[in-house]
N, CA, C and O atoms as a DFTB+ gen file, in Angstrom:
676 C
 N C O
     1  1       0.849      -1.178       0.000
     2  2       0.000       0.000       0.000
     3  2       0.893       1.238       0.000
     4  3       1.992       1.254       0.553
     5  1       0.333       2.329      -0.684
     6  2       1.573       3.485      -0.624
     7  2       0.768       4.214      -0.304
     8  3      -0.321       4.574      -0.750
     9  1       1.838       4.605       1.179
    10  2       0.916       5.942       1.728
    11  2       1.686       7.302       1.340
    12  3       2.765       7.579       0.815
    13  1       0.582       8.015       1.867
    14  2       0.995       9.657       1.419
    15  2       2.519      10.061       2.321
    16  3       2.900       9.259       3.173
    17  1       3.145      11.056       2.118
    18  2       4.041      12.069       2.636
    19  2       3.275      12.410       4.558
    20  3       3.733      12.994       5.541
    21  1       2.532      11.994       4.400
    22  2       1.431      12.038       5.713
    23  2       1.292      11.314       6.643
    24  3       0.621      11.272       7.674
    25  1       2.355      10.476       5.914
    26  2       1.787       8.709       6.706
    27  2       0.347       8.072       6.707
    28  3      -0.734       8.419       6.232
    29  1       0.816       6.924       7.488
    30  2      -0.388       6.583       6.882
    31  2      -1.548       7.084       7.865
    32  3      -2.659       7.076       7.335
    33  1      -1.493       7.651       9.603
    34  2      -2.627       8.617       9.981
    35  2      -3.296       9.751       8.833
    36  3      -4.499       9.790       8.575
    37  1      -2.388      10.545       8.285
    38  2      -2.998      11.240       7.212
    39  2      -3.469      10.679       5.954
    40  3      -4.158      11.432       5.266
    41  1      -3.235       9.504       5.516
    42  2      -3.745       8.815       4.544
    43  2      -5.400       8.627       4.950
    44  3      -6.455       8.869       4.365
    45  1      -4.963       7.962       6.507
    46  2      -6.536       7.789       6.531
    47  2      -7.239       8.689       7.064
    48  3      -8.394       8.267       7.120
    49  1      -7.143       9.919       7.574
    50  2      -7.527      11.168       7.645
    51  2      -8.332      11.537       6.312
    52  3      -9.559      11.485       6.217
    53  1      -7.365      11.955       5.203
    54  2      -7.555      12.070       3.776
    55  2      -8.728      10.674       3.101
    56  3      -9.589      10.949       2.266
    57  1      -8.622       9.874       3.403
    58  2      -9.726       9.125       2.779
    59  2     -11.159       8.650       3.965
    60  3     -12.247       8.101       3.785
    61  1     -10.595       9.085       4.920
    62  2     -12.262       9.112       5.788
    63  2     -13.012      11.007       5.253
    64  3     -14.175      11.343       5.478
    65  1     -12.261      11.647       4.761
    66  2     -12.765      12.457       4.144
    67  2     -13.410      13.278       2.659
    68  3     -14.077      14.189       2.170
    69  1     -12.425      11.877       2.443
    70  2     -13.338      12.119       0.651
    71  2     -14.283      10.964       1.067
    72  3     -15.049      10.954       0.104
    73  1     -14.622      10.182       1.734
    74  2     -15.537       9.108       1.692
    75  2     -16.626       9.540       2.058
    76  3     -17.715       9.265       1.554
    77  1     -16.324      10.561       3.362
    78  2     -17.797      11.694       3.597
    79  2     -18.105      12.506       2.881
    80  3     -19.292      12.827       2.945
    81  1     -17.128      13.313       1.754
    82  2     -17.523      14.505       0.423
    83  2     -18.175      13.182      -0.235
    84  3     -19.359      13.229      -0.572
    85  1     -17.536      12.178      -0.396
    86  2     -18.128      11.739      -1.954
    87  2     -18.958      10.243      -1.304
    88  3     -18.150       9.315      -1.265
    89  1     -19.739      10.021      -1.027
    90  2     -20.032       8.437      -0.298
    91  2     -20.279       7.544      -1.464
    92  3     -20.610       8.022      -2.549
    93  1     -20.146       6.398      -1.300
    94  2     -20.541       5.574      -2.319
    95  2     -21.384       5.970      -3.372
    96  3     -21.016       6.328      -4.491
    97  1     -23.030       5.849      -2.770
    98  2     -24.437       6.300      -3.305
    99  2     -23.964       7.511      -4.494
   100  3     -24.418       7.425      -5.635
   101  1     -23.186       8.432      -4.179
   102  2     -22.859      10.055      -5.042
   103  2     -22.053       9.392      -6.299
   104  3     -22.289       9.918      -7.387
   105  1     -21.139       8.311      -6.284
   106  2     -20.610       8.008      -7.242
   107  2     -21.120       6.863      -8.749
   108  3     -21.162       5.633      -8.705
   109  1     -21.357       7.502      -9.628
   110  2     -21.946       6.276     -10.801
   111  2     -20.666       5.358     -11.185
   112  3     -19.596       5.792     -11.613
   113  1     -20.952       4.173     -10.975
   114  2     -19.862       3.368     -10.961
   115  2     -19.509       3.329     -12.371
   116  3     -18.336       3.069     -12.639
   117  1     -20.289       3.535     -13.269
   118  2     -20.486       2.940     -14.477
   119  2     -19.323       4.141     -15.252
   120  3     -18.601       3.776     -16.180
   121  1     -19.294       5.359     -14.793
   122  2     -18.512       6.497     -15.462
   123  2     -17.288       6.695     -14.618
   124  3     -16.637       7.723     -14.802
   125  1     -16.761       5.514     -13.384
   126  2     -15.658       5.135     -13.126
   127  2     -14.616       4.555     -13.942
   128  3     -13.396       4.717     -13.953
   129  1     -15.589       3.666     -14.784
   130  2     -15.126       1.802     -15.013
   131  2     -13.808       1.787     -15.537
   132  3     -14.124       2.698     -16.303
   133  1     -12.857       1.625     -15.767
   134  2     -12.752      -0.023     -14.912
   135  2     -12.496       0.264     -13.290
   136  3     -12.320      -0.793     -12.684
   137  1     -12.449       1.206     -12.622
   138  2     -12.166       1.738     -11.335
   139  2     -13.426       1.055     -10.520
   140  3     -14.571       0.985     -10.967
   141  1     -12.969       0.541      -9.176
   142  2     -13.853       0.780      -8.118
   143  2     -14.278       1.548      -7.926
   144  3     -13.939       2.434      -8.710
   145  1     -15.281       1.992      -6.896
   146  2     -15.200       3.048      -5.455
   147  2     -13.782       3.356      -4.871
   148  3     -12.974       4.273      -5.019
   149  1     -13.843       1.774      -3.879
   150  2     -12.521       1.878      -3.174
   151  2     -11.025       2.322      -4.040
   152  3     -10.097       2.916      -3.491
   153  1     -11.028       2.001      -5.131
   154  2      -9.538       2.212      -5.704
   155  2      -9.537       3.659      -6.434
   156  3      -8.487       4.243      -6.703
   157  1     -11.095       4.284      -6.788
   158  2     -10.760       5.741      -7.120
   159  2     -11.003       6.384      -5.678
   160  3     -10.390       7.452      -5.643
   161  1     -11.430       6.224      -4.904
   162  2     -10.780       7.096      -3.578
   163  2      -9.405       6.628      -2.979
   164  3      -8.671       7.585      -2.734
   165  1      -8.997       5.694      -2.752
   166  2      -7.606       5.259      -2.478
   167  2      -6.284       6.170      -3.473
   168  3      -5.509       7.109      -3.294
   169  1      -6.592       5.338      -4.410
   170  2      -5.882       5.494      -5.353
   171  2      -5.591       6.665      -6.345
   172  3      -4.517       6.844      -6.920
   173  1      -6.690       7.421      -6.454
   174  2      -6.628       8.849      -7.236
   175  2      -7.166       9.925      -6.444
   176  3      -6.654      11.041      -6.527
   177  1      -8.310       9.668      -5.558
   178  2      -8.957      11.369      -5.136
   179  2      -7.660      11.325      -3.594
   180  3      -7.161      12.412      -3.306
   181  1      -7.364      10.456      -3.002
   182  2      -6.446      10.547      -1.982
   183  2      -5.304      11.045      -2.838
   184  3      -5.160      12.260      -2.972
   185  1      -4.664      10.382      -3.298
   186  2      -3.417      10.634      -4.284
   187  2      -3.299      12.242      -4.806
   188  3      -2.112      12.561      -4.754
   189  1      -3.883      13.015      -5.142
   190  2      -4.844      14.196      -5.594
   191  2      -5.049      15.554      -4.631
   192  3      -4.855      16.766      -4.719
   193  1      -5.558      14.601      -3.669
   194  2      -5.978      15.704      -2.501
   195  2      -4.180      16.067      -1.536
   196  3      -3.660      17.066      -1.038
   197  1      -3.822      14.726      -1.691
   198  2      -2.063      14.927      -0.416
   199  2      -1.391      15.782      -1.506
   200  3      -0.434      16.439      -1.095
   201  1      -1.716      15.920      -2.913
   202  2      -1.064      16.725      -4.084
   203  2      -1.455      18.010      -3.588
   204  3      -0.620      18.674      -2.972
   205  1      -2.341      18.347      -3.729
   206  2      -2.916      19.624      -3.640
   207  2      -2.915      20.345      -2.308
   208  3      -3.375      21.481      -2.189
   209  1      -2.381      19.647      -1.297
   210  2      -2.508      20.391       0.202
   211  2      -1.238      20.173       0.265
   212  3      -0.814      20.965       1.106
   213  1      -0.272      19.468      -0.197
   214  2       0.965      19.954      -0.328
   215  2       1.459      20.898      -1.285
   216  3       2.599      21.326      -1.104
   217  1       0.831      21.278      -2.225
   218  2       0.619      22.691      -3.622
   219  2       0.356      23.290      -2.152
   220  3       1.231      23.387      -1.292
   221  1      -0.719      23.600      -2.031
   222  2      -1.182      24.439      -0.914
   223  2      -0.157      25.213      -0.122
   224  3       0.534      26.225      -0.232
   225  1      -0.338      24.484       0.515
   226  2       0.902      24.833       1.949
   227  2       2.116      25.292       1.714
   228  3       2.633      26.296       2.205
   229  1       2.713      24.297       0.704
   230  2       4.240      25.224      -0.076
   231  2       4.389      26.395      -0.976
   232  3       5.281      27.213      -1.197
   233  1       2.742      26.095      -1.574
   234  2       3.042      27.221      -2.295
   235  2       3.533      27.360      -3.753
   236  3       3.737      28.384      -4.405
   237  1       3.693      25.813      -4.157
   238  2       4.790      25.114      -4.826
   239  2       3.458      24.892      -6.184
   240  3       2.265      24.692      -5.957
   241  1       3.990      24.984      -7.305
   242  2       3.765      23.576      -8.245
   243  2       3.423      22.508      -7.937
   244  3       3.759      21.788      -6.997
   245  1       2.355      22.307      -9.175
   246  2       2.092      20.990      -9.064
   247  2       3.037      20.036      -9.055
   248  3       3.119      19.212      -8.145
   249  1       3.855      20.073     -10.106
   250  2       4.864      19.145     -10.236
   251  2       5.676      18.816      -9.136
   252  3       6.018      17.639      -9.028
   253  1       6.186      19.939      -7.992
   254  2       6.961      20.166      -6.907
   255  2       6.585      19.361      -5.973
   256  3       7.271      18.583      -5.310
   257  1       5.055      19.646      -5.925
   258  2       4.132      18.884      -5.301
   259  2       4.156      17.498      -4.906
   260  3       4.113      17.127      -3.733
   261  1       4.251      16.472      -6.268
   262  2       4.039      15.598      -6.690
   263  2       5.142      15.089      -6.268
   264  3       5.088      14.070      -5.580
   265  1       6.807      15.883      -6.692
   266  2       7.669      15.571      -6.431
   267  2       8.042      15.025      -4.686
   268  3       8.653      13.975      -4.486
   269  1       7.619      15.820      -3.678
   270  2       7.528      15.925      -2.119
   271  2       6.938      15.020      -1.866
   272  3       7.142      14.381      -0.834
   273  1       5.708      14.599      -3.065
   274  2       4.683      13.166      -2.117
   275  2       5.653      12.224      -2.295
   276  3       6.194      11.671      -1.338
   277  1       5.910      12.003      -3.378
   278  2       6.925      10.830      -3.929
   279  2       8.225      10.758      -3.102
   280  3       8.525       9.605      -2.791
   281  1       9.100      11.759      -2.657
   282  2      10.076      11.473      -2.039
   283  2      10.308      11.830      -0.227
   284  3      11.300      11.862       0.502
   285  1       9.025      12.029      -0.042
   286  2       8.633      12.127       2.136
   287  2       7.859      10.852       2.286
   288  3       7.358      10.611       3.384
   289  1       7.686       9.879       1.135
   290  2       6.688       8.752       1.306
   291  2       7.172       8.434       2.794
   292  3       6.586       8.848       3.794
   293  1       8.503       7.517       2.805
   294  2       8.831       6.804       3.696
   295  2       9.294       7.892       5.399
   296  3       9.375       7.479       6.556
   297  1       9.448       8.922       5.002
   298  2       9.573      10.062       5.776
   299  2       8.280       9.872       6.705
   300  3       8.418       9.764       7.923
   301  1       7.339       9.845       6.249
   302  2       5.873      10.234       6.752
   303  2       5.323       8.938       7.092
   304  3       4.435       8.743       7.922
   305  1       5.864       8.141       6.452
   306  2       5.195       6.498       7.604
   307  2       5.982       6.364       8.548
   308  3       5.417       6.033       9.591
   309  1       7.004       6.481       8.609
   310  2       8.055       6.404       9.674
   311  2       7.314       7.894      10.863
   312  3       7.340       7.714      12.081
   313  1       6.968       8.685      10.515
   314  2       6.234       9.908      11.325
   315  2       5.600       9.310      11.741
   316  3       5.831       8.693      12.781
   317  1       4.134       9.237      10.837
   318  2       2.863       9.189      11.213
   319  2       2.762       7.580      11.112
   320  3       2.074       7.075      10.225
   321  1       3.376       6.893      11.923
   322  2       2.567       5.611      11.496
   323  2       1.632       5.197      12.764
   324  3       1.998       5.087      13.935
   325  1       0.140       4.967      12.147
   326  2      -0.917       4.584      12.870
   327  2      -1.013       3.826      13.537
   328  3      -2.101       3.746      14.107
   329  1       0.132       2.743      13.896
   330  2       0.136       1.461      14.942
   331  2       0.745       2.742      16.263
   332  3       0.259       2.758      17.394
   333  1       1.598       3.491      15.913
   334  2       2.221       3.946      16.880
   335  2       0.931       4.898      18.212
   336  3      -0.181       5.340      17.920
   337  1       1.630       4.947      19.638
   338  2       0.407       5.022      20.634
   339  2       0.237       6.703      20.303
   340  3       1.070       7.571      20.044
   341  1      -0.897       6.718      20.409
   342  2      -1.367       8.477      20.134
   343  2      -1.350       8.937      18.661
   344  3      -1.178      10.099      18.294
   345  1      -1.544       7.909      17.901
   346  2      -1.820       8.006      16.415
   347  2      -3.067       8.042      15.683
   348  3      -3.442       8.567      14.634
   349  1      -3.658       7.216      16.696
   350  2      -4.484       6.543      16.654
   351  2      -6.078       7.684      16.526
   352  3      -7.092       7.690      15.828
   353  1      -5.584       8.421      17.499
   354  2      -6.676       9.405      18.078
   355  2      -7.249      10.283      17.108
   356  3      -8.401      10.680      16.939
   357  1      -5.848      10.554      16.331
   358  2      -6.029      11.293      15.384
   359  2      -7.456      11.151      13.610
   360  3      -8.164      11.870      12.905
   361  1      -7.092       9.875      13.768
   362  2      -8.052       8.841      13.222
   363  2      -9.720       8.827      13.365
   364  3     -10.590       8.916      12.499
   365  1      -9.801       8.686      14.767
   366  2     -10.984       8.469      15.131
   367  2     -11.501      10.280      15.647
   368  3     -12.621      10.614      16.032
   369  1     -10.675      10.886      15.538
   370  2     -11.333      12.490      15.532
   371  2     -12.016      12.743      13.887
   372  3     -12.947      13.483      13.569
   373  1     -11.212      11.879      13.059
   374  2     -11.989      12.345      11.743
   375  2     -12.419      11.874      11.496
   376  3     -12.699      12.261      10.362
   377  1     -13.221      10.437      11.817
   378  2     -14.297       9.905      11.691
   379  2     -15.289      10.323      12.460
   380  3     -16.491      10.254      12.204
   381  1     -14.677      10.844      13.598
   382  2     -15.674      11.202      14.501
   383  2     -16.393      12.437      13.855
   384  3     -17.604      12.499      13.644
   385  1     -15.377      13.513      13.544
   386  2     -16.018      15.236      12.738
   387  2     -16.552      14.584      11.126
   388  3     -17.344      15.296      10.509
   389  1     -16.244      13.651      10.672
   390  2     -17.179      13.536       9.567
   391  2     -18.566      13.097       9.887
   392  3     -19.533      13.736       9.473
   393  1     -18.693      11.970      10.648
   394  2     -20.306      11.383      11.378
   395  2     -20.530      12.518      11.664
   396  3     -21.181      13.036      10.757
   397  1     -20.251      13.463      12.785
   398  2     -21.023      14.402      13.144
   399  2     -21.653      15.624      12.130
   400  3     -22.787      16.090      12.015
   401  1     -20.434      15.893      11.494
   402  2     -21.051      17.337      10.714
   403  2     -22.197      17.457       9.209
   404  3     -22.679      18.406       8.591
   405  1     -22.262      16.213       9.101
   406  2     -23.698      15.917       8.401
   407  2     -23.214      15.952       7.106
   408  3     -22.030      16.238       6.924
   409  1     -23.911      15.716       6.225
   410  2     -23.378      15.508       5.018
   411  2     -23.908      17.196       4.212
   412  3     -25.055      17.320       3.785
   413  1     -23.023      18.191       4.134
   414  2     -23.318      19.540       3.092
   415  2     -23.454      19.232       1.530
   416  3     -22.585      18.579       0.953
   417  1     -24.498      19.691       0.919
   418  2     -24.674      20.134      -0.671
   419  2     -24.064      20.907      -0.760
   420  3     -23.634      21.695       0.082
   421  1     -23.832      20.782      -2.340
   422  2     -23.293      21.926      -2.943
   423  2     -23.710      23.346      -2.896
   424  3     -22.926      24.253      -3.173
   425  1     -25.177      23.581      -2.481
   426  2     -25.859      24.500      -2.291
   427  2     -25.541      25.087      -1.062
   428  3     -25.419      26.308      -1.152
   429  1     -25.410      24.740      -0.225
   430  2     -24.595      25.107       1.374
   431  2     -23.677      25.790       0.953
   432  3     -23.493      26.978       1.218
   433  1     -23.062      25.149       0.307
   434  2     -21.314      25.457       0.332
   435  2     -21.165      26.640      -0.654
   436  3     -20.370      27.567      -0.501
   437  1     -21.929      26.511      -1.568
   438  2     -22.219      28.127      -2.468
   439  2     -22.788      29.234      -1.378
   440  3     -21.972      30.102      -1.068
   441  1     -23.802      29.288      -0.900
   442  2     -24.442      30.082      -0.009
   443  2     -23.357      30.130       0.589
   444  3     -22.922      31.277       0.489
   445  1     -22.555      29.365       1.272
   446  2     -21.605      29.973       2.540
   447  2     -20.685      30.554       1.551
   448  3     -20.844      31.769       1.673
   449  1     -20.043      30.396       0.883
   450  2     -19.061      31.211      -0.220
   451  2     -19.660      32.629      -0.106
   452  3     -19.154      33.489       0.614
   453  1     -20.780      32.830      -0.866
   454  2     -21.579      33.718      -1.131
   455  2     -21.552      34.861      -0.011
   456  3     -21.132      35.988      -0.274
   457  1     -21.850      34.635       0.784
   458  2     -22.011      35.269       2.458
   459  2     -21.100      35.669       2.750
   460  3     -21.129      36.663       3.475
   461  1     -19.850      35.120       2.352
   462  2     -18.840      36.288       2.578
   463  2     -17.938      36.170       4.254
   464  3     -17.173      36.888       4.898
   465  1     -18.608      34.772       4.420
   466  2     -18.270      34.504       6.246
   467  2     -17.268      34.206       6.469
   468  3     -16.999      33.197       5.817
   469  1     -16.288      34.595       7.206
   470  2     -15.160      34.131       8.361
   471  2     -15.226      33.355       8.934
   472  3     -14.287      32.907       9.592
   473  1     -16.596      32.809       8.897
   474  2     -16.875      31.713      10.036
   475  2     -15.961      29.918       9.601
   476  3     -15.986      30.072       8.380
   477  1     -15.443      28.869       9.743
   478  2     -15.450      28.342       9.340
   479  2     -16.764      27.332       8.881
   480  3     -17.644      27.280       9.740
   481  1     -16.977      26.640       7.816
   482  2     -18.346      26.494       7.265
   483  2     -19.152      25.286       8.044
   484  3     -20.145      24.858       7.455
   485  1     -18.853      24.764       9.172
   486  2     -19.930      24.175      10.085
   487  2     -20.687      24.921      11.177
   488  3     -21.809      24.700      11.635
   489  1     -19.794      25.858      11.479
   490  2     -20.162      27.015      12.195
   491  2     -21.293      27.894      11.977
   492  3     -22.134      28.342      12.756
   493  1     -21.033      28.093      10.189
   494  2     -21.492      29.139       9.889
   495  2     -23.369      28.178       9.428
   496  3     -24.468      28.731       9.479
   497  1     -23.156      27.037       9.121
   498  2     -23.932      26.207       8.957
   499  2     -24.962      26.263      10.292
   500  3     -26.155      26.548      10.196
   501  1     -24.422      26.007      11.288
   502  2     -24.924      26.165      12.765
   503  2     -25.438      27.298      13.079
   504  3     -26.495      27.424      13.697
   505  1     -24.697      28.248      12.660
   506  2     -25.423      29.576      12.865
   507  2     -26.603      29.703      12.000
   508  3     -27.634      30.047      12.578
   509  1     -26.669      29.485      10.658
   510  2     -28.112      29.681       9.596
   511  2     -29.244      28.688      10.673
   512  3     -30.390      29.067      10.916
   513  1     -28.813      27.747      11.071
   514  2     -30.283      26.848      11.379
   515  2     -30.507      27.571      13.188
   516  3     -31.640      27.364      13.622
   517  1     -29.847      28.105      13.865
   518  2     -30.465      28.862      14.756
   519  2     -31.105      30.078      14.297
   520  3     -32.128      30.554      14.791
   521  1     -30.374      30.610      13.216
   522  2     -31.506      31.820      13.092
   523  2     -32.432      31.386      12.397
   524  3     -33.447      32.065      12.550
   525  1     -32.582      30.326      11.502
   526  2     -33.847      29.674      11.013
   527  2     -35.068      29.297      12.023
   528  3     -36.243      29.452      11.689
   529  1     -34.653      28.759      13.360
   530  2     -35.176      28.315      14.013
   531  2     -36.220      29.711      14.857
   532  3     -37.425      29.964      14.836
   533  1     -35.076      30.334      15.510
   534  2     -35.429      32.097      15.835
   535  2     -36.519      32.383      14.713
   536  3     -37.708      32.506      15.007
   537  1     -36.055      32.481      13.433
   538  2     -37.472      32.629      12.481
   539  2     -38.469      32.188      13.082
   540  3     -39.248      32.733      13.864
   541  1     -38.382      30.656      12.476
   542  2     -39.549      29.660      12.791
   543  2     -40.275      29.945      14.082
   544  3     -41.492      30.118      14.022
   545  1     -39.553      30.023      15.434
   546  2     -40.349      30.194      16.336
   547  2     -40.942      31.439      16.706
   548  3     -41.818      31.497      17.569
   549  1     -40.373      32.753      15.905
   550  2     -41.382      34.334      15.767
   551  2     -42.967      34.036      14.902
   552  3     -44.087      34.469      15.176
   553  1     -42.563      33.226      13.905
   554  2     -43.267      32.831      12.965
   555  2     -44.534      32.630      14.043
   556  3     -45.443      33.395      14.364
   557  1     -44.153      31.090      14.516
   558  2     -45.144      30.467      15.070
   559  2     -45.769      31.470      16.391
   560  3     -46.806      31.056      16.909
   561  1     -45.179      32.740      16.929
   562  2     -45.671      33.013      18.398
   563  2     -46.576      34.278      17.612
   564  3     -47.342      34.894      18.352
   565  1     -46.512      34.796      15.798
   566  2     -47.390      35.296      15.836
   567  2     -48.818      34.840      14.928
   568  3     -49.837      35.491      14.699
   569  1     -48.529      33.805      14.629
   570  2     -48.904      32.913      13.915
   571  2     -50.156      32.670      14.584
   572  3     -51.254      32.981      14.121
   573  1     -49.809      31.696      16.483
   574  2     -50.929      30.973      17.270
   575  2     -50.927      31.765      18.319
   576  3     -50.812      31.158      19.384
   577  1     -51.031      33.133      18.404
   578  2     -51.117      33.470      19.684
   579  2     -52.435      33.576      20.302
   580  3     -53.358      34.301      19.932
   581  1     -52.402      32.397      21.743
   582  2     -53.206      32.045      21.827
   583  2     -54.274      33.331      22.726
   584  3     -55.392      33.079      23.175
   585  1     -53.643      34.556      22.805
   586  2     -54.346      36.017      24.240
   587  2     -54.935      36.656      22.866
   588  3     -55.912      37.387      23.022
   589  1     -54.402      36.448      21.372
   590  2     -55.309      37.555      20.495
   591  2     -56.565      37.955      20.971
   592  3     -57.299      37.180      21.583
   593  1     -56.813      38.950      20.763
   594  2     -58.264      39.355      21.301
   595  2     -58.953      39.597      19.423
   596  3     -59.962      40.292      19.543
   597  1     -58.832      39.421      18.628
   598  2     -59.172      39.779      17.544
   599  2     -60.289      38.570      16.985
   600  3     -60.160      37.346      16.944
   601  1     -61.400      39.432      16.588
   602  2     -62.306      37.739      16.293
   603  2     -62.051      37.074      14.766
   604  3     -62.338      35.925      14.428
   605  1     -61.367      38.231      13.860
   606  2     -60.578      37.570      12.795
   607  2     -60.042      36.463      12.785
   608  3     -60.363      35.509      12.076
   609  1     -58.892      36.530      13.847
   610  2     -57.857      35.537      14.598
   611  2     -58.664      34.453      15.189
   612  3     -58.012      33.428      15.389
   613  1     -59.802      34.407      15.494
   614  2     -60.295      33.564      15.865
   615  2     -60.815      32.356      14.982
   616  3     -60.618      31.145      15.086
   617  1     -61.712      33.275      13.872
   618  2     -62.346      32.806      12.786
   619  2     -61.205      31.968      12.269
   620  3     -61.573      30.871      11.848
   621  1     -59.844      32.221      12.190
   622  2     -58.974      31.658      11.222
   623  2     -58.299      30.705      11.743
   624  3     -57.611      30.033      10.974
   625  1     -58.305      30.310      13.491
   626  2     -57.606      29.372      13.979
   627  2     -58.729      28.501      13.656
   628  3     -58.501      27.386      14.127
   629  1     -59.889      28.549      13.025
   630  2     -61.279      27.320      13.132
   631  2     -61.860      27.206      14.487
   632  3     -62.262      26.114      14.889
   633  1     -61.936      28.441      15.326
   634  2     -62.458      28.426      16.580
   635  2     -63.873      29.133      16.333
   636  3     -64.144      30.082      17.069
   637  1     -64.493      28.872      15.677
   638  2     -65.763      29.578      15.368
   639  2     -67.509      29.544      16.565
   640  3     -68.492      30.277      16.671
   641  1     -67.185      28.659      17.014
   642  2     -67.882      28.161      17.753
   643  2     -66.978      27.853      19.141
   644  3     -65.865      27.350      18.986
   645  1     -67.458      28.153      20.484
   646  2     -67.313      28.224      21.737
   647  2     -66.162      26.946      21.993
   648  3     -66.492      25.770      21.839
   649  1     -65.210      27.226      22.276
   650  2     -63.861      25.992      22.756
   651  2     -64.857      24.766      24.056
   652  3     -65.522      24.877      25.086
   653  1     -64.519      24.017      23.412
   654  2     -65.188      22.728      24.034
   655  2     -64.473      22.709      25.440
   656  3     -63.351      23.202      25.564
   657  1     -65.223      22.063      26.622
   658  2     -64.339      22.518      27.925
   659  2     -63.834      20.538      28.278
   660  3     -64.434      19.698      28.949
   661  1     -62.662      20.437      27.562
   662  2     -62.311      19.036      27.835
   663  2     -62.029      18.715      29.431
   664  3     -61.845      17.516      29.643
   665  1     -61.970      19.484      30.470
   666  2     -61.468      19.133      31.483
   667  2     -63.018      18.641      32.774
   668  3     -62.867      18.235      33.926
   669  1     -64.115      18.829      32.178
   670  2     -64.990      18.021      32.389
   671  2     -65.244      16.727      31.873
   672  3     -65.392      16.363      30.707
   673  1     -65.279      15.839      33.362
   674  2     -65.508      14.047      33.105
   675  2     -67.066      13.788      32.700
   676  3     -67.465      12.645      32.475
C-alpha cells in the first residue's frame, strides 16, 4: 500500500474524508469503469488531494508537489505511522467530525461562499439553522397566539364556535 508524505494517519484522515464529500451512493460506478469506489478514492482522489494540500501549503507547483509526495513517502510512515500510541486518536477524531457534521450540498457550500463569512463552514452552517429556528419560532408566536383578542384571529384558527371545555368528566 503506498501511503501519502502524511503517513499513513494522514492517509486515513484524507480518505475518511473524501468518503464523507463523496459516499458511495454520489458516485456512478459505471462512469468510473474499470475503477472501483474503493480504488478511485484510495488510489486517485487521496493521491490528488495529499497533491494539492501539499501545492497548498508550499506554495509550490504541481509538479513540486508531486515531487515531495513521492520522495517524504517513507519520511511520513516512519512519522505518522498509525500502529504507533497516540496516532491513533487522530483517526478516530476524523471519523468522529465527519459522522457528526452531516453531510453539506453543494448549495450550502455556495451560499456559505456567497455570504462572505469568516466563520469556518460548520459554524457558519450552525449559525443559519439557529436563526432559522429564531425565524420559525417568531413565525409560530405570531402565527398561534393564543391572548389575540381579535375575532378575525379567531375565525382563522377554526375556533368559530365556543372551545369545548375538555377538562370536564
Amino acid at each position: 500500500m503506498f501511503y501519502l508524505s502524511y503517513g499513513e494517519v494522514g492517509y486515513q484522515i484524507i480518505i475518511t474524508a473524501i468518503q464523507h464529500l463523496f459516499p458511495r451512493s454520489s458516485i456512478n460506478l459505471v462512469d468510473i469503469r474499470p475503477l472501483t469506489y474503493d480504488i478511485l478514492v484510495r488510489e486517485v482522489l487521496a493521491l490528488e488531494a495529499a497533491t494539492r494540500l501539499i501545492q497548498t501549503d508550499l506554495k509550490i507547483s504541481r509538479q513540486e508537489a508531486i515531487g515531495i509526495l513521492e520522495d517524504s513517502c517513507t519520511f511520513g510512515n516512519n512519522l505518522h505511522d498509525a500502529s504507533s500510541p497516540g496516532n491513533e486518536i487522530h483517526i478516530q477524531n476524523a471519523v468522529h467530525w465527519a459522522q457528526r457534521s452531516g453531510r453539506l450540498d453543494a448549495s450550502v457550500y455556495r451560499s456559505w461562499v456567497e455570504s462572505g463569512s469568516q466563520l469556518p463552514i460548520f459554524e457558519w452552517v450552525k449559525e443559519q439553522k439557529e436563526k432559522e429556528d429564531e425565524m420559525r419560532i417568531k413565525r409560530e408566536e405570531i402565527e398561534c397566539d393564543p391572548f389575540a383578542e381579535s375575532e378575525a384571529f379567531i375565525r382563522g384558527a377554526g375556533l368559530e364556535e365556543d372551545p369545548i371545555d375538555l377538562t370536564l368528566d
